[in-house]
C-alpha positions as a Markdown table, in Angstrom:
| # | Residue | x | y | z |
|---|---|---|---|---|
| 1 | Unk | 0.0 | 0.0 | 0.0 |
| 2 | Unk | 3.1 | 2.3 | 0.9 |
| 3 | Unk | 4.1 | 1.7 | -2.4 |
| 4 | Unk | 1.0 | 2.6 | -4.2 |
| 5 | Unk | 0.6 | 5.4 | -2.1 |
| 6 | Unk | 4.1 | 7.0 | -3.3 |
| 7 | Unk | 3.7 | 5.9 | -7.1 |
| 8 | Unk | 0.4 | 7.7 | -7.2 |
| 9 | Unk | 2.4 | 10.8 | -5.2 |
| 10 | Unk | 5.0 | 11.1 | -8.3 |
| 11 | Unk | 2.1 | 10.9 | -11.1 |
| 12 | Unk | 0.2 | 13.9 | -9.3 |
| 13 | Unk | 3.9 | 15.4 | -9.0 |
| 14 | Unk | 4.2 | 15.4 | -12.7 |
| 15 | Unk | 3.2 | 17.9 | -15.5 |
| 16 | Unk | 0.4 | 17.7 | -18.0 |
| 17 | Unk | 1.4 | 16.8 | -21.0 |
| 18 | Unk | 2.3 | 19.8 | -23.5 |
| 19 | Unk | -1.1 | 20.5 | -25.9 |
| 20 | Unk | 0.0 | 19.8 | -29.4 |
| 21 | Unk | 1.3 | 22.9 | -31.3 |
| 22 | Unk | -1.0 | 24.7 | -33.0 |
| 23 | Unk | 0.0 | 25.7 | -36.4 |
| 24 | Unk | 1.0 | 29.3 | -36.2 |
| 25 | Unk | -1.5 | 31.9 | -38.4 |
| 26 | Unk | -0.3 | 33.0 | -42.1 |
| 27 | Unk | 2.5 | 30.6 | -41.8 |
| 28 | Unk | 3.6 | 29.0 | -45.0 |
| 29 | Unk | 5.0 | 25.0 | -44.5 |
| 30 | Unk | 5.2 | 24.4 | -47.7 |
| 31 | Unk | 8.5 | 23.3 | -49.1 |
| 32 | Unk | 10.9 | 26.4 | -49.8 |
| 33 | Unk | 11.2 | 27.7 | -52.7 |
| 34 | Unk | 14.6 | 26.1 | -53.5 |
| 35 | Unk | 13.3 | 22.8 | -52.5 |
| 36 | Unk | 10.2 | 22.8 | -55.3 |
| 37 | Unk | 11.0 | 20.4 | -58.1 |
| 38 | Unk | 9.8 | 23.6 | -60.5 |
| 39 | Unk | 12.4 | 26.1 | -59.2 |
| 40 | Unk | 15.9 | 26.2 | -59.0 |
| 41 | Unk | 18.5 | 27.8 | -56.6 |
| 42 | Unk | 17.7 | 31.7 | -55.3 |
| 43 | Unk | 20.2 | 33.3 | -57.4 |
| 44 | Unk | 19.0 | 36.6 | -58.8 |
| 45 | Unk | 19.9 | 35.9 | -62.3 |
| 46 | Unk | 19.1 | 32.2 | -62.6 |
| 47 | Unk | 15.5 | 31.1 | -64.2 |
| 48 | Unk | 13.0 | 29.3 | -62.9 |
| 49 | Unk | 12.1 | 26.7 | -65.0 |
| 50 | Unk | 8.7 | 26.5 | -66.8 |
| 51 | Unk | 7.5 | 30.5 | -65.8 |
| 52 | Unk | 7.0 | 33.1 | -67.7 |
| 53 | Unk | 8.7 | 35.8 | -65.4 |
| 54 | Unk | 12.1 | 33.8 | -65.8 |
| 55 | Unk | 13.6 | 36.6 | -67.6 |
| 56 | Unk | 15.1 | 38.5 | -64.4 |
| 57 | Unk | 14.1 | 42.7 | -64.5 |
| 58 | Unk | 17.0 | 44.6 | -66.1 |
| 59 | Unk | 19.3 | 46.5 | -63.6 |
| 60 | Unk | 19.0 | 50.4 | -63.5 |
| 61 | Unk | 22.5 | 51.3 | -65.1 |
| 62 | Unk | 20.9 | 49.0 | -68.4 |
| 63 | Unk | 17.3 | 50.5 | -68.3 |
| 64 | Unk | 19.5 | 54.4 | -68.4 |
| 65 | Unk | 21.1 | 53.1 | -71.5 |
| 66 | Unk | 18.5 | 51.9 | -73.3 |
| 67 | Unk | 17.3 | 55.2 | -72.5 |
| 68 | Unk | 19.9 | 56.6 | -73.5 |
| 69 | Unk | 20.4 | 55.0 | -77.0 |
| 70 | Unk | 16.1 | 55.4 | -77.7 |
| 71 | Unk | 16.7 | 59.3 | -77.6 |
| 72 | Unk | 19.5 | 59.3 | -80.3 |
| 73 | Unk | 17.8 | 56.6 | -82.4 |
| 74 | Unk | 15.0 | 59.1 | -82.1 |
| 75 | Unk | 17.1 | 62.4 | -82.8 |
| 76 | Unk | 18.6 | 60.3 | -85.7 |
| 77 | Unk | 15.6 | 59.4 | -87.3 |
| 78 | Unk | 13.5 | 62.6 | -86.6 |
| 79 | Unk | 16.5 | 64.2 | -88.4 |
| 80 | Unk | 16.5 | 61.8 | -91.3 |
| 81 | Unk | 13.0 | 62.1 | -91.6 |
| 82 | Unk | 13.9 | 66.4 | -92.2 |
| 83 | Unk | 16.4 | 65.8 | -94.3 |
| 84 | Unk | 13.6 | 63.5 | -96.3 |
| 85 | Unk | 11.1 | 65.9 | -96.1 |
| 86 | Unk | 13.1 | 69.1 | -97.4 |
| 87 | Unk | 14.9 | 66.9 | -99.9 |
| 88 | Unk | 18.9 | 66.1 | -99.6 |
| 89 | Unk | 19.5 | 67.5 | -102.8 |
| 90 | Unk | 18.3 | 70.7 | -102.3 |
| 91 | Unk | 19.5 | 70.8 | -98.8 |
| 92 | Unk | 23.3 | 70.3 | -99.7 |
| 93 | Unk | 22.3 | 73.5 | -102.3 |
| 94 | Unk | 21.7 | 75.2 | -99.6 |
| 95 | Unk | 24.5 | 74.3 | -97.1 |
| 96 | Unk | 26.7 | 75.2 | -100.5 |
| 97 | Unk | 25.6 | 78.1 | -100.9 |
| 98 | Unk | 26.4 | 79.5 | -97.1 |
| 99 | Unk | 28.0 | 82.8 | -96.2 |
| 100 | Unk | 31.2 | 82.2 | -94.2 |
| 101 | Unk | 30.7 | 86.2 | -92.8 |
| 102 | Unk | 27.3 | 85.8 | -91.8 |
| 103 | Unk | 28.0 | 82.6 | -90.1 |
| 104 | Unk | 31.3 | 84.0 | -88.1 |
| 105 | Unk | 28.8 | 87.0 | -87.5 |
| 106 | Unk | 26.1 | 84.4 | -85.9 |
| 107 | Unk | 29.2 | 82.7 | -84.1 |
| 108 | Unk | 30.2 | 85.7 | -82.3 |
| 109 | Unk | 26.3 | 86.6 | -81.7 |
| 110 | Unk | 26.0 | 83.3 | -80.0 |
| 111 | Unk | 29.2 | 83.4 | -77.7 |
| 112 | Unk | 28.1 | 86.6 | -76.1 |
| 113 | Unk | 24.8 | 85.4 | -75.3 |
| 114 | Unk | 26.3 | 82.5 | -73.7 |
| 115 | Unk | 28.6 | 85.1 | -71.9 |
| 116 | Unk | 25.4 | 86.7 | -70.6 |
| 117 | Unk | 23.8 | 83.2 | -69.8 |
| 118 | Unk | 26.8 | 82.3 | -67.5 |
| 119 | Unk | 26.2 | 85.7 | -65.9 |
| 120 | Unk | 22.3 | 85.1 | -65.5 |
| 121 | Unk | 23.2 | 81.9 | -63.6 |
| 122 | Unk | 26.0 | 83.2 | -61.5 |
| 123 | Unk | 23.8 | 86.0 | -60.8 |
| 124 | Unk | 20.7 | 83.5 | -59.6 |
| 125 | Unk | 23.5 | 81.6 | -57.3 |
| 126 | Unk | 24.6 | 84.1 | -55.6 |
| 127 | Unk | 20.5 | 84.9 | -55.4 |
| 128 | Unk | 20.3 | 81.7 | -53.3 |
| 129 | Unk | 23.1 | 82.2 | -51.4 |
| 130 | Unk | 26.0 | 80.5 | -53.4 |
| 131 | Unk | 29.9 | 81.1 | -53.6 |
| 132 | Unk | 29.2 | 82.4 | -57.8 |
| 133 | Unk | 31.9 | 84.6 | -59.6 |
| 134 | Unk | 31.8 | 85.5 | -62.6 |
| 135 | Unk | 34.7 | 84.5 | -64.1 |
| 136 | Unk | 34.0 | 81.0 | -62.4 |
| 137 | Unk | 30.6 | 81.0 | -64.0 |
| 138 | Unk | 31.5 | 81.5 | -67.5 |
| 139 | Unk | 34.5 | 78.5 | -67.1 |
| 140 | Unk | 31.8 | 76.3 | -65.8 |
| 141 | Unk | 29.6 | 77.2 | -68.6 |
| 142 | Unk | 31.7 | 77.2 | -71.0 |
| 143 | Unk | 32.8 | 73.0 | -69.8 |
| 144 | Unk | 29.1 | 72.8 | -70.1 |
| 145 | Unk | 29.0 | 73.2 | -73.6 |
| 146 | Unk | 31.8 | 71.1 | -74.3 |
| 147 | Unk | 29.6 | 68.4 | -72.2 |
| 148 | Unk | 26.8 | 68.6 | -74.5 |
| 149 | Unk | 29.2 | 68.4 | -77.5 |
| 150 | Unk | 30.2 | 64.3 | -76.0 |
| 151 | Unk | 27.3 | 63.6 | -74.7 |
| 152 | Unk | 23.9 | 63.2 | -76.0 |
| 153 | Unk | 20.9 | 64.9 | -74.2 |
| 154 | Unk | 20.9 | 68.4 | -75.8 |
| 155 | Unk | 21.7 | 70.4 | -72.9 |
| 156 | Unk | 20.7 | 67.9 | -69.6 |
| 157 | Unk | 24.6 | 66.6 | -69.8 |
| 158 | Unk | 26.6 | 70.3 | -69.1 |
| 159 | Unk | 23.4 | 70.9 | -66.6 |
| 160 | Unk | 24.5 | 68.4 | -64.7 |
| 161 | Unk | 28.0 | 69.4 | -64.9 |
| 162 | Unk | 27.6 | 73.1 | -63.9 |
| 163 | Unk | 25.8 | 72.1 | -61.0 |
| 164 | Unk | 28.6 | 69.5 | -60.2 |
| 165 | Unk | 31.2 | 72.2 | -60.5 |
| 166 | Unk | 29.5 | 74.8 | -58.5 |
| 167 | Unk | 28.9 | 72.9 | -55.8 |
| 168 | Unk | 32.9 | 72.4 | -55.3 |
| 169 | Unk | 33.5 | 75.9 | -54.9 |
| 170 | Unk | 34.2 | 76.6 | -51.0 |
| 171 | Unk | 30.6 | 76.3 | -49.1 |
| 172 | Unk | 28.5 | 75.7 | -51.9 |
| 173 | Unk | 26.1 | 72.8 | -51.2 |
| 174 | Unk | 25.3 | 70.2 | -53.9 |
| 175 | Unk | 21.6 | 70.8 | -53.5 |
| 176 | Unk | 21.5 | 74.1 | -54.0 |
| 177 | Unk | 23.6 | 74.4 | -56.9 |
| 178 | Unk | 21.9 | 72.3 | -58.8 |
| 179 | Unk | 18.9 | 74.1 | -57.8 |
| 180 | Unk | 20.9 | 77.1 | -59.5 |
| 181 | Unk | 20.8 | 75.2 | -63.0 |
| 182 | Unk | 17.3 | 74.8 | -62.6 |
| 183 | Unk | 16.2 | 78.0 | -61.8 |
| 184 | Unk | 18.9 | 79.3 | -64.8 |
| 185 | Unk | 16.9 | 77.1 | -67.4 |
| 186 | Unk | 13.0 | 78.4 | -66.0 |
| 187 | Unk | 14.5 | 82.1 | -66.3 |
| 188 | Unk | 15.5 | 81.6 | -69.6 |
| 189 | Unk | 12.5 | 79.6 | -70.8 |
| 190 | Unk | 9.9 | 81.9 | -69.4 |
| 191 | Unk | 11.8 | 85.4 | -70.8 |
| 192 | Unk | 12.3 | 83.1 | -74.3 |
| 193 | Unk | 8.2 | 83.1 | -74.4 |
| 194 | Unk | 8.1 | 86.8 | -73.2 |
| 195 | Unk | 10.2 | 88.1 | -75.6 |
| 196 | Unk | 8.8 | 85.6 | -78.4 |
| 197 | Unk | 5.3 | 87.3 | -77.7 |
| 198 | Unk | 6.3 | 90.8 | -77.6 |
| 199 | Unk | 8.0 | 90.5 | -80.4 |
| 200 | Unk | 4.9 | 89.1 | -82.6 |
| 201 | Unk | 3.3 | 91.8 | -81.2 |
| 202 | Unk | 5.7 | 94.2 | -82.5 |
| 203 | Unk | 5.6 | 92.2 | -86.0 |
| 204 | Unk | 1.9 | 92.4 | -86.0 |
| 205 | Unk | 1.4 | 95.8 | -85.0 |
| 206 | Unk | 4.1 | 97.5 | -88.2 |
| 207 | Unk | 2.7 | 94.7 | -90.6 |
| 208 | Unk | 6.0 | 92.6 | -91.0 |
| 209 | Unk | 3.4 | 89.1 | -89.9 |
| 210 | Unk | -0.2 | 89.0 | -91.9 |
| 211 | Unk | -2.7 | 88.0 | -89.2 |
| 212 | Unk | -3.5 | 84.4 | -89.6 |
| 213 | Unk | -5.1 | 81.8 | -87.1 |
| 214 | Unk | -2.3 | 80.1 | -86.7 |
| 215 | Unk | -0.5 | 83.5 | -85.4 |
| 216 | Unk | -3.6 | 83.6 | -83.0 |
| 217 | Unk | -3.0 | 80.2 | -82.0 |
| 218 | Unk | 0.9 | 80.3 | -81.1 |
| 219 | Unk | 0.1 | 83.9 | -79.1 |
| 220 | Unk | -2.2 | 81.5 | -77.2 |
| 221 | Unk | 0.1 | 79.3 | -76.3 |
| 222 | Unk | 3.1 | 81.7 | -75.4 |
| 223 | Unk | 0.7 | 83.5 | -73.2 |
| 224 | Unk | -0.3 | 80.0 | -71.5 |
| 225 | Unk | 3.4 | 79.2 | -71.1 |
| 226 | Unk | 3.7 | 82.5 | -69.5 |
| 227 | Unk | 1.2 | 81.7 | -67.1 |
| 228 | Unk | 2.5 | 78.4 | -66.2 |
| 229 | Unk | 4.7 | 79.6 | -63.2 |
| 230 | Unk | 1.5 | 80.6 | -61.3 |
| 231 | Unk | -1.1 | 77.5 | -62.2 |
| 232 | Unk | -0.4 | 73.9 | -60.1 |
| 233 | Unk | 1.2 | 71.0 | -62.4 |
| 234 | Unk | 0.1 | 67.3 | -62.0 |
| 235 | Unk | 3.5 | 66.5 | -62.1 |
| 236 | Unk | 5.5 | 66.0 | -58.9 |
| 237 | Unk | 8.6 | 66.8 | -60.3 |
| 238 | Unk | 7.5 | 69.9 | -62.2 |
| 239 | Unk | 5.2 | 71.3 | -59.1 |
| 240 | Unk | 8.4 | 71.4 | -57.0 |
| 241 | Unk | 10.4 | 73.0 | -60.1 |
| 242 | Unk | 7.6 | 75.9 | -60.2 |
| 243 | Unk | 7.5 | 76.4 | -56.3 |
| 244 | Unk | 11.4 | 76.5 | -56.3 |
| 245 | Unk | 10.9 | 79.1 | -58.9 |
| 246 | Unk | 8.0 | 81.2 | -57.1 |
| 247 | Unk | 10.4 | 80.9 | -53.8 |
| 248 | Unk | 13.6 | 82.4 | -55.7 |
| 249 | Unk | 11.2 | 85.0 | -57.8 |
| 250 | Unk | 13.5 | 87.6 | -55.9 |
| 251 | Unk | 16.8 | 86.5 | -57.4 |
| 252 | Unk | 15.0 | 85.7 | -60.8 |
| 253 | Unk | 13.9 | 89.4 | -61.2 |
| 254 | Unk | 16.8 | 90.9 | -60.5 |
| 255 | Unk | 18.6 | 88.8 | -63.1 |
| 256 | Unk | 15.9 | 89.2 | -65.8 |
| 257 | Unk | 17.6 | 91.8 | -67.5 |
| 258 | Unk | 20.3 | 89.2 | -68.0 |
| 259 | Unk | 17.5 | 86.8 | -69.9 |
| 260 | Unk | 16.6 | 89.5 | -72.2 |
| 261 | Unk | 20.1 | 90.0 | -73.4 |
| 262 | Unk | 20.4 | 86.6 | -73.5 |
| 263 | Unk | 17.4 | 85.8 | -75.6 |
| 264 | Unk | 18.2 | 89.3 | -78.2 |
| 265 | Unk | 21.5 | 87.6 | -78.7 |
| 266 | Unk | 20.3 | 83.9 | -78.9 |
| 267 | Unk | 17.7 | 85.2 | -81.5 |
| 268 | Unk | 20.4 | 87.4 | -83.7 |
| 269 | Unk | 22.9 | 84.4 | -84.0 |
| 270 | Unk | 19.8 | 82.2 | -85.4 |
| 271 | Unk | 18.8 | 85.6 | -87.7 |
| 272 | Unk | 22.6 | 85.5 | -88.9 |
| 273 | Unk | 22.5 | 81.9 | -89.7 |
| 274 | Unk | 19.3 | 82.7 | -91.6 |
| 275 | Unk | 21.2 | 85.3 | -93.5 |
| 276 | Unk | 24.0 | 83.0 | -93.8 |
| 277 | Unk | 21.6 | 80.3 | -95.2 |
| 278 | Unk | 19.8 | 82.7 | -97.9 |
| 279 | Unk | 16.6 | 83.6 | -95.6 |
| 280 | Unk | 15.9 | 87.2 | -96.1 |
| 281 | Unk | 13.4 | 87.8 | -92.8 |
| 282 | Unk | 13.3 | 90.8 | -90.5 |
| 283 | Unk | 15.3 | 90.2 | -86.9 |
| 284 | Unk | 11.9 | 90.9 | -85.3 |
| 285 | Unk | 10.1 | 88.2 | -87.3 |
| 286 | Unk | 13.2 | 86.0 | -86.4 |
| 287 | Unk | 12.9 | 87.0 | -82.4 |
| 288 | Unk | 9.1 | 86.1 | -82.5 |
| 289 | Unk | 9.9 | 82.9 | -84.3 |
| 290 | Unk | 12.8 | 81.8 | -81.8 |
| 291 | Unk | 10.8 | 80.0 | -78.8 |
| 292 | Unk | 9.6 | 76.8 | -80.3 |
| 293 | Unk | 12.9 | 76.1 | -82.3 |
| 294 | Unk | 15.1 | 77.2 | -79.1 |
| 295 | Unk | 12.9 | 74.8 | -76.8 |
| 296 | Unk | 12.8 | 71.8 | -79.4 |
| 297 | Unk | 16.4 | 72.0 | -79.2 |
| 298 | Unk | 16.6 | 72.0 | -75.9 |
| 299 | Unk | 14.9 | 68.4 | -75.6 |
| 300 | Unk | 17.2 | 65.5 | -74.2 |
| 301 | Unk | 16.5 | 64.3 | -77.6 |
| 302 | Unk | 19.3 | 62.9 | -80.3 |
| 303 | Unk | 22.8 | 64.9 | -79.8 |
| 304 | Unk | 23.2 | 68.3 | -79.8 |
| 305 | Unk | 19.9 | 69.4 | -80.0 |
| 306 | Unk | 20.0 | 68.3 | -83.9 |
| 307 | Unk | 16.8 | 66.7 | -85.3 |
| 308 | Unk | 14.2 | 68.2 | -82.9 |
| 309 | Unk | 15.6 | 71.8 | -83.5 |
| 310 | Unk | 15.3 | 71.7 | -87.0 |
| 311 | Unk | 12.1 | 69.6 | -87.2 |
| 312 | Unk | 10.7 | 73.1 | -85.4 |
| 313 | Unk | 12.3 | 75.6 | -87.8 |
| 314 | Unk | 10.8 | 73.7 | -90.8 |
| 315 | Unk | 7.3 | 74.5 | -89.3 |
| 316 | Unk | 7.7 | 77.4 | -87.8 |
| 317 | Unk | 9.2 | 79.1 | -89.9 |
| 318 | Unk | 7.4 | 77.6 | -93.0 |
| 319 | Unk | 4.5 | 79.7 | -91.7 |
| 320 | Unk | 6.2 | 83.6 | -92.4 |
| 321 | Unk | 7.4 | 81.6 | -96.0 |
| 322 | Unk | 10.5 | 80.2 | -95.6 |
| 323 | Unk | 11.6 | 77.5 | -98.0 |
| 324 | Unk | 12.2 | 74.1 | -96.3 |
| 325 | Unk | 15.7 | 73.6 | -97.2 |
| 326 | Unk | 17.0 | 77.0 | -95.9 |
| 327 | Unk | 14.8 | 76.1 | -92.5 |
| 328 | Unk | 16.7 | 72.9 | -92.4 |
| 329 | Unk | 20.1 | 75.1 | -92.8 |
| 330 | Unk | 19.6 | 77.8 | -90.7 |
| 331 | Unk | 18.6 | 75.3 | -88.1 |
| 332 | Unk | 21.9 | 72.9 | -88.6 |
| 333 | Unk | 23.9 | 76.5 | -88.8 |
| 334 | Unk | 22.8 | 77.2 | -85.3 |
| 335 | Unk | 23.4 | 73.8 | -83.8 |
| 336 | Unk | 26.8 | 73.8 | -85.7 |
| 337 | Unk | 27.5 | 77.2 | -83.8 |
| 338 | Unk | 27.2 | 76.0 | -80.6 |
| 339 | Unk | 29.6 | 72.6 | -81.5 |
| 340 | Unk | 32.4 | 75.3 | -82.4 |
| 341 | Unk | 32.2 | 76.7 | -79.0 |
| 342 | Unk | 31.9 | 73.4 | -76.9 |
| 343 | Unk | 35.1 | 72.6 | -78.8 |
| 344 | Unk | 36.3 | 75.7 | -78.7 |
| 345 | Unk | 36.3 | 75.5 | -74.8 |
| 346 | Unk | 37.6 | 72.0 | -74.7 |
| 347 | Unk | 41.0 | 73.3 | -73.2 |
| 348 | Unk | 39.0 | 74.7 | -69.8 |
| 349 | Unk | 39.3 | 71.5 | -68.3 |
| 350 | Unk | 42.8 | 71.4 | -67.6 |
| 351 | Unk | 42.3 | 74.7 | -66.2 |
| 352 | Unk | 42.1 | 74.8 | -62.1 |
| 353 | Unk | 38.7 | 76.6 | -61.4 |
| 354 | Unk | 38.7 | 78.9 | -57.9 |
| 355 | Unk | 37.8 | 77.1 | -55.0 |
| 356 | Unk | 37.6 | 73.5 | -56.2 |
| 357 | Unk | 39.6 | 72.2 | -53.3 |
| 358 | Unk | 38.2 | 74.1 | -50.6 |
| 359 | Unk | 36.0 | 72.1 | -48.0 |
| 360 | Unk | 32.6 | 71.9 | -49.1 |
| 361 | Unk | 29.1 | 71.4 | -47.2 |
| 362 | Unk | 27.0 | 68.0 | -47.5 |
């Protein structure tokens, strides 16, 4: 009996047994996925066998040059299609028959508006704060151009510099500078569109332009792009572009005097490559004309600018009577231009710029 007594002791001495494990919720015991006879080992490249998404997702640094080589197939062929269009033959006429002095003339134009561009931008920097001389300025934008001569992207490559470069220079952040570039371009579209409309307005008023719809029609539109600045985009990226703008209005009026000159000279070196080219139209005529050929060529598209640019000269002005062939020309003429000067300035990169080694803010 003792020993019954004692045995029953230890079982009430003991623990109830441990209630079976309950499957834990959303858990997945299936196999693994390496384990599956339809798969194969995790590797980020390997295929799965017998899927259709066994191709694996092309990495960013491909996707940008695809990209990349899409916008100069693109240039190419919108060029091609130009050259179609206005006929080769008559084209190379055209090209044959071009005035070396005009052309010089236009080359000169061009460089001093470039001169005052450099000085708009320095003058917006130092609006927001930035280390921005002059003389640095026009070195930086000068290495620009020679950007956009070896790379394609129209103008986005020596953006992308300049704002590289500034931000070197001693307490210059990164963010702002390229902030800088932005504001730079927006300054210089926005006056472009001014000074495109006040000039057909001139042209209109003394009789050089007939009145037509379609002059109705592009007034229209340069007065919308004027408005722009002050109307919300859908576009995250180009909402905060036109706040940054409305915040630095302050530095952007003070340098719009800069714009103008920019835009007078912009517009005579593409009325000197007219002249150059055989077109016989008034420089007003030519000013009201520039904004859709000067913003086509600004397009990452192709190289240079070349394709889209001229694409818009054919059409725009084919309206005021200009032959297609001596568009096409004067177009090429001004893109050509600006290749002389990017080459031209070539050598400013083994040049030290001011500042480049001082410390500089994250």
């Amino acid at each position: 009996m003792a020993h019954l007594r004692e045995a029953r002791a230890r079982r009430g001495d003991r623990r109830p047994a441990a209630a079976p494990a309950r499957r834990v919720a959303g858990a997945d015991w299936r196999p693994a996925r390496r384990h599956r006879p339809d798969g194969r080992a995790p590797h980020a490249h390997l295929p799965r066998a017998a899927r259709t998404a066994a191709i694996p997702a092309a990495p960013p640094a491909a996707k940008r040059q695809l990209k990349t080589a899409a916008r100069i197939a693109a240039g190419i062929a919108l060029l091609a299609a130009v050259v179609w269009y206005v006929d080769p033959r008559a084209l190379a006429r055209s090209l044959a028959a071009v005035d070396a002095r005009w052309f010089v003339a236009a080359v000169l134009s061009s460089v001093v508006s470039n001169v005052f561009s450099a000085a708009r931008w320095a003058a917006i920097a130092r609006g927001l704060g930035l280390a921005a001389s002059l003389g640095a300025a026009i070195a930086m934008y000068f290495r620009g151009m020679t950007m956009n001569v070896l790379l394609p992207g129209a103008t986005v490559s020596g953006d992308l510099l300049r704002g590289y470069q500034l931000s070197r220079l001693a307490n210059n952040t990164l963010l702002r500078a390229g902030a800088s570039v932005l504001l730079d371009r927006l300054s210089g579209l926005w006056i472009l569109c001014a000074c495109s409309l006040a000039s057909l307005g001139v042209a209109l008023a003394v009789g050089l332009v007939p009145p037509a719809r379609n002059t109705g029609v592009y007034m229209l539109a340069l007065a919308a792009a004027l408005a722009l600045p002050w109307l919300p985009l859908p576009h995250p990226g180009l909402e905060k572009a036109r706040r940054q703008a409305l915040a630095a209005r302050g530095a952007l009026v003070r340098s719009a005097w800069l714009s103008v000159l920019v835009q007078v000279f912009s517009a005579a070196a593409l009325w000197l490559c007219g002249y150059a080219a055989g077109v016989e139209v008034s420089y007003p005529v030519v000013l009201a004309a520039a904004a859709p050929i000067f913003i086509m060529g600004a397009l990452p598209l192709g190289w240079g600018g070349f394709g889209a640019r001229e694409a818009a000269a054919v059409v725009v002005l084919g309206t005021i009577g200009v032959p297609p062939e001596q568009a096409t020309a004067t177009a090429l003429l001004y893109g050509v231009s600006a290749v002389l000067q990017g080459i031209a300035a070539a050598p400013l990169f083994l040049v030290r710029h001011e500042g480049a080694d001082a410390p500089r803010r994250s």
